[in-house]
N, C-alpha and C positions, 0 to 999 in steps of 0.2 A: 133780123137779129144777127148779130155780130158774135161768132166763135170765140169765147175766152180760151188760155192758157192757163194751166195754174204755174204759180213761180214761186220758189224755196229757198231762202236763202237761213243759213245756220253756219254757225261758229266754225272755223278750220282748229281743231284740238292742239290747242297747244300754242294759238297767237292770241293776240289781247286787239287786234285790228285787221284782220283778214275773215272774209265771208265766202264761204261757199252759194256761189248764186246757181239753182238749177232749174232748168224751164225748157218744155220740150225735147226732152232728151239730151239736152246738152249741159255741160257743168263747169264752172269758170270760180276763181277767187279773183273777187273784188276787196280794196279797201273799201274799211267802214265809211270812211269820207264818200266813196262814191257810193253807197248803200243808199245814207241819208241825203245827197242829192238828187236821189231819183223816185226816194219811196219817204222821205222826211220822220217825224219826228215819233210815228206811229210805227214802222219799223225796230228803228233804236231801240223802244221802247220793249218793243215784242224778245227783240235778239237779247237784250238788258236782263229783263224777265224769265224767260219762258226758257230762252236760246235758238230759238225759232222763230220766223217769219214767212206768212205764208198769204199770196195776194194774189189774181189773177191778173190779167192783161190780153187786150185783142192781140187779134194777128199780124195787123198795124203797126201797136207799136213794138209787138215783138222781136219786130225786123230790124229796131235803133239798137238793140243788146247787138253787141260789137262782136260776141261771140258767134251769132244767128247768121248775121250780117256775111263774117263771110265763109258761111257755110252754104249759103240758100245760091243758087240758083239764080243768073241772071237773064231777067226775059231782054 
C-alpha cells in the first residue's frame, strides 16, 4: 500500500487566475492553466464551485510538484 498526500489548492484573494497549491507542508501559486493540466476538468470545476480543491497524491508523484522537487533531498 502506497502512502497518499493530501494536496489543496484554492483561490489567491484577489486574482481571477492564480492557485494556491499546498501539499505537504509546502505552499506555491500556480496558474490556473497549470492547475487544469495536471488535475483537469474536475478541479476547475471544484475551484469554479466550491473555491476549493482537494485530491490526494503518492509519494511518487509528489516528488514532480517543482516546489517538493527542490526541496527534497538528493540520495
Amino acid at each position: 500500500m502506497t502512502a497518499s498526500v493530501s494536496v489543496t489548492c484554492s483561490w489567491v484573494p484577489g486574482t481571477l487566475d492564480r492557485i494556491r497549491v499546498t501539499c505537504a507542508q509546502h505552499d506555491e501559486v500556480w496558474h490556473i492553466r497549470d492547475v487544469a493540466n495536471r488535475y483537469g476538468r474536475e478541479a476547475l470545476n471544484a475551484l469554479y464551485l466550491k473555491g476549493r480543491y482537494q485530491t490526494h497524491v503518492s509519494r511518487r508523484e509528489l516528488l514532480a510538484f517543482p516546489f517538493i522537487a527542490r526541496t527534497e533531498p538528493k540520495s
